[in-house]
C-alpha positions in Angstrom: 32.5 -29.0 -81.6 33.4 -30.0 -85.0 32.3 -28.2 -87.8 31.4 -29.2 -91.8 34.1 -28.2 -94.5 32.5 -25.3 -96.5 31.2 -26.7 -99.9 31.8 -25.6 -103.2 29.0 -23.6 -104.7 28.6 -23.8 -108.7 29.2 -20.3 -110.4 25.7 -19.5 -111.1 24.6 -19.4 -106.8 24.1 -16.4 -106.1 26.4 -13.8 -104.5 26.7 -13.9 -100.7 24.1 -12.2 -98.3 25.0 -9.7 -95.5 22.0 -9.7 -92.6 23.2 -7.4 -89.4 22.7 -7.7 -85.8 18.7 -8.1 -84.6 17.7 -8.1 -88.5 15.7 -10.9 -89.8 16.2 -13.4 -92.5 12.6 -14.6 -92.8 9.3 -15.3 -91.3 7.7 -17.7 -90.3 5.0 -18.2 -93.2 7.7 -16.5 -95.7 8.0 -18.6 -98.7 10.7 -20.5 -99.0 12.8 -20.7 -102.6 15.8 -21.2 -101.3 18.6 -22.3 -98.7 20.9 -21.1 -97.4 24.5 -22.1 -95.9 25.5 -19.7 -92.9 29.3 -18.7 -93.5 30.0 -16.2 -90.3 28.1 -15.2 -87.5 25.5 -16.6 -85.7 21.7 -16.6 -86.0 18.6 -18.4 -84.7 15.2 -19.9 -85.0 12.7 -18.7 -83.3 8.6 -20.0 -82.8 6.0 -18.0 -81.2 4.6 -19.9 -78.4 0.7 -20.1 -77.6 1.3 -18.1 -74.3 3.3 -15.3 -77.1 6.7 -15.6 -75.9 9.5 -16.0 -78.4 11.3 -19.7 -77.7 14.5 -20.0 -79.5 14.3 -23.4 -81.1 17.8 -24.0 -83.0 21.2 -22.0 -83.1 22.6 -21.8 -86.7 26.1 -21.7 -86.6 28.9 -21.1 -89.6 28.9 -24.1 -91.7 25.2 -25.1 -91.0 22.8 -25.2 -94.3 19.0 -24.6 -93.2 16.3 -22.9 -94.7 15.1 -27.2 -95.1 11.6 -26.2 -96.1 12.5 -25.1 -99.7 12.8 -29.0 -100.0 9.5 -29.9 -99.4 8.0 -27.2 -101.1 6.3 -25.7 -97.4 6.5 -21.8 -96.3 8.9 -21.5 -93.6 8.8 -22.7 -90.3 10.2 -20.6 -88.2 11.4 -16.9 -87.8 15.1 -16.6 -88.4 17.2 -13.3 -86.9 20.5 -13.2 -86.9 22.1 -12.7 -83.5 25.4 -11.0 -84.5 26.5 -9.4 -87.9 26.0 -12.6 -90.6 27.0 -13.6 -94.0 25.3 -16.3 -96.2 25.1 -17.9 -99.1 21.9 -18.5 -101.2 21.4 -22.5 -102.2 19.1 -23.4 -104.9 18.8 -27.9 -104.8 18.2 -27.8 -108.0 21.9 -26.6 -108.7 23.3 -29.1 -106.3 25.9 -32.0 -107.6 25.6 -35.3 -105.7 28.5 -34.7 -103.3 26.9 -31.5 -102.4 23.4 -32.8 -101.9 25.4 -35.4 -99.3 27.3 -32.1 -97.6 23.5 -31.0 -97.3 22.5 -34.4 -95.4 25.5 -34.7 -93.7 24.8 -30.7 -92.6 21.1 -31.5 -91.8 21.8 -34.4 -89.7 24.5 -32.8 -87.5 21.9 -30.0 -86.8 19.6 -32.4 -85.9 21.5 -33.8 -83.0 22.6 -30.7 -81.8 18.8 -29.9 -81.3 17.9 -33.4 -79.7 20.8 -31.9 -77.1 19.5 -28.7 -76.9 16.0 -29.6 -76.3 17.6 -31.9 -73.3 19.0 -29.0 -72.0 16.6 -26.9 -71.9 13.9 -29.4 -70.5 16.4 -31.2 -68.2 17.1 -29.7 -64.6 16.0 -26.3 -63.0 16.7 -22.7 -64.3 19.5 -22.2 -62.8 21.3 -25.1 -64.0 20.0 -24.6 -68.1 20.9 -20.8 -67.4 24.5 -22.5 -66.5 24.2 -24.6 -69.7 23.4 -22.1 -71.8 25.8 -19.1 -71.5 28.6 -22.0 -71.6 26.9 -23.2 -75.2 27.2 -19.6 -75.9 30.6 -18.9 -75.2 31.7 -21.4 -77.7 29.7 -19.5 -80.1 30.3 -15.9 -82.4 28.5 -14.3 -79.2 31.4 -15.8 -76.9 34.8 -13.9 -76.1 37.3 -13.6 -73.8 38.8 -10.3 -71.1 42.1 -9.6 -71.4 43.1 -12.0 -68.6 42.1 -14.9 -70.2 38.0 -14.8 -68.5 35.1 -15.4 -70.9 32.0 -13.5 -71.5 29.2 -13.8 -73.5 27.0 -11.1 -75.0 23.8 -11.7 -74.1 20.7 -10.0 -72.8 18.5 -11.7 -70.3 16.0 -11.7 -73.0 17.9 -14.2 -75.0 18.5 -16.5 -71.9 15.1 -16.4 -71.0 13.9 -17.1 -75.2 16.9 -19.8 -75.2 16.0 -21.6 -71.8 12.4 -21.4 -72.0 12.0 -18.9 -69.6 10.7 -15.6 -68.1 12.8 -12.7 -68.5 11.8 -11.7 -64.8 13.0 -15.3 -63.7 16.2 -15.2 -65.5 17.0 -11.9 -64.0 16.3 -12.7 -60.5 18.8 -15.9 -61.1 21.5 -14.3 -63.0 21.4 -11.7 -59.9 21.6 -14.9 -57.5 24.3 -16.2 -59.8 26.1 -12.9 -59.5 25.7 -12.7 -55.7 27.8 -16.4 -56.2 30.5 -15.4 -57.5 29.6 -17.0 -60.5 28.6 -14.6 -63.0 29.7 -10.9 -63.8 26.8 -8.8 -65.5 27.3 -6.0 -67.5 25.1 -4.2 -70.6 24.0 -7.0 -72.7 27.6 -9.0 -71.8 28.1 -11.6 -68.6 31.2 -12.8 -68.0 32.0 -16.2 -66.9 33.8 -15.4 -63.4 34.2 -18.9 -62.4 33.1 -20.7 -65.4 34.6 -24.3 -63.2 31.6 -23.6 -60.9 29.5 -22.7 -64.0 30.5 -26.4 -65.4 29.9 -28.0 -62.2 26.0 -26.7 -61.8 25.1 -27.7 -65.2 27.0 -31.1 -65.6 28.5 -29.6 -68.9 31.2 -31.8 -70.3 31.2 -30.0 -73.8 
C-alpha cells in the first residue's frame, strides 16, 4: 500500500507527541482543537456499540492526518488508542499553506477508501474468512513481523480480532483454535503467526 509523503510543518506546530502502547489519544466527546498527522506506529478508532462492545472502526497508519472533527468545529467522534508505541504531530488548519491543506484532502480521501474496504471486509463473508483478512491487513502493518525463517506473525490478542472483525472474543477464539488445528495459524501470547499464510490468502480472497 502506498503511503503519503510526510508534509512540511511551519515552525510554530507544535513539537511532536509520544502516546505508548494501550494509551489513549482522546475520547470520544473530547474536544477537538486540533489534528494530528500520525508519524510511526499504529493506532485506531474505536466506537462503543449499543450491545457495549468496542468495534474498531478505522486503522491510522504513519502518514495518515485525522483528528477531522477539529474542522467542523464538533467534539470528537470516536475513541482513539494507539495500538503500538506512537509518535505524532499536532496540526492546527489555521497554520496550514494551500499545498498542505491539499496533503490534508489528499490524506483524508485515501483514508476514506481504505474504510469503504475495511467495512467490506468486515461485513463480507463468514468469521473465519474476515479473521483470514484481517491478520493479513495486519501484517502489513507496525503490529506485523517476521520469524527468523522468513514466516510472519502478527501481534494481536483475540480481543483485537474480535473488536476489528465485529466479533465475539469467544467466537474468535474458538476459530483461531480451528485455524490452528489447520495448520494455518500458530498462536502464541498476544502474537499468531502466519504458518501458511498461501492458505490464509486463499480463504479470504486477499489479493493485497
Amino acid at each position: 500500500m502506498t503511503y503519503l509523503a510526510p508534509i512540511t510543518l511551519p515552525q510554530n506546530h507544535d513539537l511532536n507527541r509520544t502516546v505508548r502502547r494501550g494509551q489513549t489519544l482522546y475520547y470520544a466527546g473530547d474536544s477537538a482543537p486540533s489534528l494530528y498527522r500520525l508519524e510511526s506506529g499504529l493506532m485506531r478508532a474505536v466506537r462503543l456499540t449499543p450491545q457495549g462492545r468496542n468495534l474498531t472502526v478505522r486503522h491510522i497508519r504513519p502518514g495518515d492526518i485525522f483528528g477531522e472533527e477539529c474542522l467542523h468545529g464538533q467534539t470528537r467522534g470516536h475513541q482513539v488508542v494507539a495500538l503500538t508505541d506512537t509518535v505524532l504531530v499536532p496540526i492546527h488548519p489555521q497554520h496550514l499553506s494551500a499545498a498542505e491543506l491539499w496533503d490534508l484532502t489528499r490524506s483524508l480521501s485515501a483514508q476514506l477508501q481504505r474504510m469503504m474496504t475495511d467495512g467490506v471486509h468486515i461485513q463480507d463473508g463468514d468469521l473465519r474468512e474476515r479473521i483470514a483478512r484481517y491478520l493479513l491487513n495486519l501484517a502489513d502493518s507496525t503490529l506485523g513481523g517476521a520469524h527468523s525463517d522468513g514466516t510472519r506473525f502478527v501481534r494481536a490478542t483475540h480481543e483485537l480480532i474480535a473488536e476489528g472483525t465485529g466479533a465475539t472474543r469467544e467466537s474468535v477464539s474458538k476459530l483461531i483454535g480451528e485455524m490452528r488445528d489447520d495448520g494455518l495459524l500458530s498462536p502464541a501470547y498476544r502474537c499468531l503467526t502466519l504458518t501458511d499464510e498461501d492458505g490464509l490468502r486463499l480463504l479470504s480472497g486477499y489479493h493485497g
